[in-house]
N, C-alpha and C positions, 0 to 999 in steps of 0.2 A: 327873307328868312322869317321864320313863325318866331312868335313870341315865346320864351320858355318860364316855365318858373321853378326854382327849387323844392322837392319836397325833403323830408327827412324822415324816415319810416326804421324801423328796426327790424331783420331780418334773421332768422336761425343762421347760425355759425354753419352747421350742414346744410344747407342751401349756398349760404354764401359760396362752401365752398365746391358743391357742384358746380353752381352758375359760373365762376373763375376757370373750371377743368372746361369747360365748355367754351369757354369766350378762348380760353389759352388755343383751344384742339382748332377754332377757327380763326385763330392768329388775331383776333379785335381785342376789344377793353371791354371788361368788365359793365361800366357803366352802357357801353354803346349795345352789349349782348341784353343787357335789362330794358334798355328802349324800346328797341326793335320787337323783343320779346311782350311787353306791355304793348307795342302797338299791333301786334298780329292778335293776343287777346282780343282785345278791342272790338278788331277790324271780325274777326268769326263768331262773335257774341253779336255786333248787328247784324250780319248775315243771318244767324239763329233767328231774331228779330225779323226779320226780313218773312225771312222761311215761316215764322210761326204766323206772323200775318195775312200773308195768304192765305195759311190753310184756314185761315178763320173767316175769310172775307169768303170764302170757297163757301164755305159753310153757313155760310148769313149769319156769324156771331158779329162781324163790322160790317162796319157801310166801308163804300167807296173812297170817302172822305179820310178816315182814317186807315184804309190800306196805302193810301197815296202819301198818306205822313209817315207810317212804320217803314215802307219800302223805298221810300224816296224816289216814287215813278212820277213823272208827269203824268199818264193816261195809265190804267190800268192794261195791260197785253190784252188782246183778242184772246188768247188759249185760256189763263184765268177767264175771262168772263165768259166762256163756253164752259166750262167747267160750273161755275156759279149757276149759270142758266140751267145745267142736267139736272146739278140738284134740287133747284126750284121747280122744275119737270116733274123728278122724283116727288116731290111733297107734294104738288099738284095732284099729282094720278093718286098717291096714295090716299089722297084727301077723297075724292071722291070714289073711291075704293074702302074707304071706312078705317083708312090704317091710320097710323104714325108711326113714320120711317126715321123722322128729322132727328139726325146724331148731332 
């Protein structure tokens, strides 16, 4: 079993008692609907995380190094780095086409 620690937070009285209508409507406790609740936060903010790293490593705003820390990948996917590579394609041709494409 994980470690826990207690926190102590103060919560609107209207919140409270939505979150209690809700924990009641799925027959759990209160405290166990705010866990689970805090932990699905959590879990879809690193996703977001995730998701925004990509699009940056996509984009040659990271390196490889730090996509692999934001996303938590051993190896970066094949499909990202084909993706990566069109862009650098892109800025290639545009380069010697006299542009600047680079978003």
């Amino acid at each position: 079993m994980s470690e826990t620690i207690q926190l102590g937070l103060r919560i609107e009285k209207e919140l409270v008692d939505r979150i209690e209508e809700l924990a009641k409507n799925e027959g759990i406790d209160r405290n166990i609907w705010i866990k689970r609740a805090l932990a699905t936060f959590v879990q879809d903010e690193e996703s977001g995380m995730a998701d925004e790293a990509i699009e940056d490593y996509i984009h040659l705003r990271i390196d490889e190094k730090m996509l692999l820390d934001f996303a938590d990948f051993k190896e970066v996917p094949k499909d990202i780095k084909r993706a990566r590579e069109a862009i650098l394609k892109r800025i290639t041709e545009a380069k010697k086409d006299g542009k600047n494409i680079r978003k």
